[in-house]
N, C-alpha and C positions, 0 to 999 in steps of 0.2 A: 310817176308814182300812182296816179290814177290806174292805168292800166296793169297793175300791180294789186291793185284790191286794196294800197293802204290809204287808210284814212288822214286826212293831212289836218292838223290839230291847229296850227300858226303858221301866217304866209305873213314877211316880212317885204314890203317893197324894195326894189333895188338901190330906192334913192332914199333910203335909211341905211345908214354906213355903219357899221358891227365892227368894231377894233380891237383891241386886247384884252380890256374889261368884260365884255361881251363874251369872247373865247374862257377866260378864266370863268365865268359864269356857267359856263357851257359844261366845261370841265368838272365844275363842283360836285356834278349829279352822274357821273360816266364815270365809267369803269375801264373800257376798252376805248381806243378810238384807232380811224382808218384815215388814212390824209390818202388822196389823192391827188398828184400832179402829172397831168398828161396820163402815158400807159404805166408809169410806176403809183405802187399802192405799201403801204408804209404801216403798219399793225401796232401798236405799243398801247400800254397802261395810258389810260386817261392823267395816273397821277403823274407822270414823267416829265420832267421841269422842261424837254424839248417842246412838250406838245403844242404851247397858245404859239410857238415861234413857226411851229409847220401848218399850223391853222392857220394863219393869216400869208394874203398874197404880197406881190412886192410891193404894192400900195398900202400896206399896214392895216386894210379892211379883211375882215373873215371872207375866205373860199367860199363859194357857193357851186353847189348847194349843199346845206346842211340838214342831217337827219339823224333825226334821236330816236330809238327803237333801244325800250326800254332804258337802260344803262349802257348801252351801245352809240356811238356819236361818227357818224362819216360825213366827212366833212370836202368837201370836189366830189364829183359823177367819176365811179368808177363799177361799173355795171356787173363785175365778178363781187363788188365787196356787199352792191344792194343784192343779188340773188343771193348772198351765202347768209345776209342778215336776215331778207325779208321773205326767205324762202322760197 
């Protein structure tokens, strides 16, 4: 992200575990969101009752890493979805 220019607002340690509540929280303020798992990347309405289910891994903790740009929420590393967001 650094080498991107964007400025990082909250950094969450890994060993604070983010589960559904967390996701639904996430969601309340987004608009759009991007799931990434591996090379597939997944686009839909922040409101879409799939979404907190494709945010979390098979461990039931939220994907990392998470990025909110704007009303925008991508949630796994998927390098086409931060260049089309973060320009």
């Amino acid at each position: 992200m650094d080498a991107r220019g964007a400025e990082i607002a909250d950094r969450t340690p890994a060993s604070r575990k983010l589960g559904r509540a967390d996701a639904e929280a996430l969601l309340a303020d987004a608009e759009t969101l991007y799931v990434a798992k591996g090379r597939k990347r997944t686009e839909l309405p922040a409101s879409d009752a799939e979404a907190p289910d494709l945010m979390l891994g098979p461990t039931g903790n939220l994907r990392a890493p998470v990025v909110r740009v704007g009303a925008t929420l991508i949630v796994g590393y998927h390098e086409e979805a931060l260049d089309q967001v973060l320009g």
